[in-house]
N, C-alpha and C positions, 0 to 999 in steps of 0.2 A: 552328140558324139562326133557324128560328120563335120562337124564347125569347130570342132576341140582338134580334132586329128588334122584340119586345113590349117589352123592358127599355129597350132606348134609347128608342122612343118615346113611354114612360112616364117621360121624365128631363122636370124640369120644366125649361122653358123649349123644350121642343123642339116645333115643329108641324107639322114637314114631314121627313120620313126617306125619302131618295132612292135607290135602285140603280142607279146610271148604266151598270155596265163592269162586266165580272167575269165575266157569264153564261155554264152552261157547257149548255146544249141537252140535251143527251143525259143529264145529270144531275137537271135540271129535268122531264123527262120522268117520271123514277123518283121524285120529291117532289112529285106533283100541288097539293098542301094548299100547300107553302112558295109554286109558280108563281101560285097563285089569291090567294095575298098580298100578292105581289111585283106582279102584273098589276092589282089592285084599289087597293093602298094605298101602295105605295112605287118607281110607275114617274113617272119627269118625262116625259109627253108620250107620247112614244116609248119603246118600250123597245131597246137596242141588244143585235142579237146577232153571231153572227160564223158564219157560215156558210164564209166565205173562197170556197167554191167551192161548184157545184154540180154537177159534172160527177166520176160516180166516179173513175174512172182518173188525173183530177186530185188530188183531196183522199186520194187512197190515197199518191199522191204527197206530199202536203202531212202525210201523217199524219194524218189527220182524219177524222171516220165519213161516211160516203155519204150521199147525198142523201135515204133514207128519214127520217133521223132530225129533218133538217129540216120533212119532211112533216110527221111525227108530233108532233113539237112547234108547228106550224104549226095542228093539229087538234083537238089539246089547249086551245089559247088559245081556237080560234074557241068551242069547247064549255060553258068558262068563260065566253067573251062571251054565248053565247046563253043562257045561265043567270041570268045576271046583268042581262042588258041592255046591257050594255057592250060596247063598237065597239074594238077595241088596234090599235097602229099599232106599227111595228118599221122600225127601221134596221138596217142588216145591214151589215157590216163583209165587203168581197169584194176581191178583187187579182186583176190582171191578169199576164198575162208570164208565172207561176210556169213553173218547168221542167215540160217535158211539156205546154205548154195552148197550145193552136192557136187561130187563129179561130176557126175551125169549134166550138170547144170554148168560146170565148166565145160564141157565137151560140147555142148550147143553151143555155148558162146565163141568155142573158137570155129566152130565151123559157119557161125550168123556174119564175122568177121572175115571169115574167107572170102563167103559171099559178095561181101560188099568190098573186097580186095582190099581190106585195111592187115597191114602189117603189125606186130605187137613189138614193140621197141623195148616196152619194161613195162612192167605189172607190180600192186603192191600187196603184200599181206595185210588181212585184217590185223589189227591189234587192239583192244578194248581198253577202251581209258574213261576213268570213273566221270559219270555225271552225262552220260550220251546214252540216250536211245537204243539204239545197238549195241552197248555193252550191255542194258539191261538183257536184251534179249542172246546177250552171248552165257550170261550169267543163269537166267533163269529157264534156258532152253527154250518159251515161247513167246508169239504172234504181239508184238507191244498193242495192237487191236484187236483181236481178238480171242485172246490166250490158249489160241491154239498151239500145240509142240510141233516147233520146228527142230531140224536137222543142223548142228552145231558141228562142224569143226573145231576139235580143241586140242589134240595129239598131232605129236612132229608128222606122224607118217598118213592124217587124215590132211594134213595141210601141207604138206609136201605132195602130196597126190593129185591138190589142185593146181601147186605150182606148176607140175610136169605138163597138165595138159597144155600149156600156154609154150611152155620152154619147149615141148616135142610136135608144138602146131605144122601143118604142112605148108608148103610152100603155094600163095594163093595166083592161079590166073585169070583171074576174070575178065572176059572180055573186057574192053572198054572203061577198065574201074583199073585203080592202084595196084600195080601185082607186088607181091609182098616177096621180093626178093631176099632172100634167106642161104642163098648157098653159099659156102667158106663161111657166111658173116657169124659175130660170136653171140652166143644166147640170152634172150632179152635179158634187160637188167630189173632184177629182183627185191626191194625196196620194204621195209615194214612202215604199215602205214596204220597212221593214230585214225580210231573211229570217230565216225561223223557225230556231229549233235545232234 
């Protein structure tokens, strides 16, 4: 990837070589040198990542690695920032609804993000689309391993209630980490989003 990212931005005519999407956390983790790259020379602005959730029980659900790994990639950047000088800013790609996530289970998430001074730009609805994991378990209300019942969001106003915790998060400062400046600005952007495989 480092020899891909040197060759193209060595094609003449080229002055700007962007990463927008793609990012895999837990991968980036184990390539410190590619992240220190990718954070210095080839992010536009923001770099976007995809956390989806932050709440274990959730993203075990989701498929997805736990909340540490966000940390840890979270402490990685700051490390390169302070090395370097450099201040990184991050979009996170996060959903609402999924099966198994509660209020209760959005309101830890936006306060595990406060923590870590990440700001919420735009968040997506579950939406269940046949032939995925997750819509099984949107459909049949349990555990796709162990068929235990989980806690489904399925009404406007049980998923409109996960929306609000994200839309009415508070403004985050944490020392030394991203403050999630939020005053005047307009409310994250809202998006339905088709379920995972």
């Amino acid at each position: 990837m480092l020899g891909l990212l040197e060759a193209v931005s060595g094609c003449s005519g080229i002055k700007h070589l962007f990463v927008s999407s793609g990012l895999r956390m837990e991968l980036l983790i184990r390539t410190p040198q590619l992240l220190r790259k990718l954070l210095l020379n080839h992010t536009p602005g923001a770099m976007k990542i995809a956390p989806e959730h932050t709440v274990d029980k959730v993203l075990k659900l989701m498929h997805k690695p736990g909340l540490k790994v966000l940390e840890e990639f979270l402490a990685l950047c700051r490390e390169i920032g302070n090395k370097t000088g450099k201040k990184f800013h991050f979009t996170p790609y996060l959903i609402a609804s999924h099966p198994g996530c509660t209020r209760g289970d959005m309101e830890k998430m936006a306060t595990q993000l406060a923590v870590q001074g990440i700001e919420v730009r735009q968040f997506q609805d579950f939406t269940p689309t046949p032939g995925t994991i997750s819509t099984a378990m949107y459909v049949t209300g349990l555990d796709c391993e162990n068929r235990k019942a989980i806690p489904v969001a399925k009404s406007i106003g049980e998923r409109r209630s996960q929306r609000q915790v994200l839309e009415q998060r508070p403004v985050s400062k944490a020392p030394g980490r991203q403050a999630a400046e939020r005053k005047g600005s307009a409310k994250p952007k809202q998006k339905t989003r088709r379920g995972p495989s």
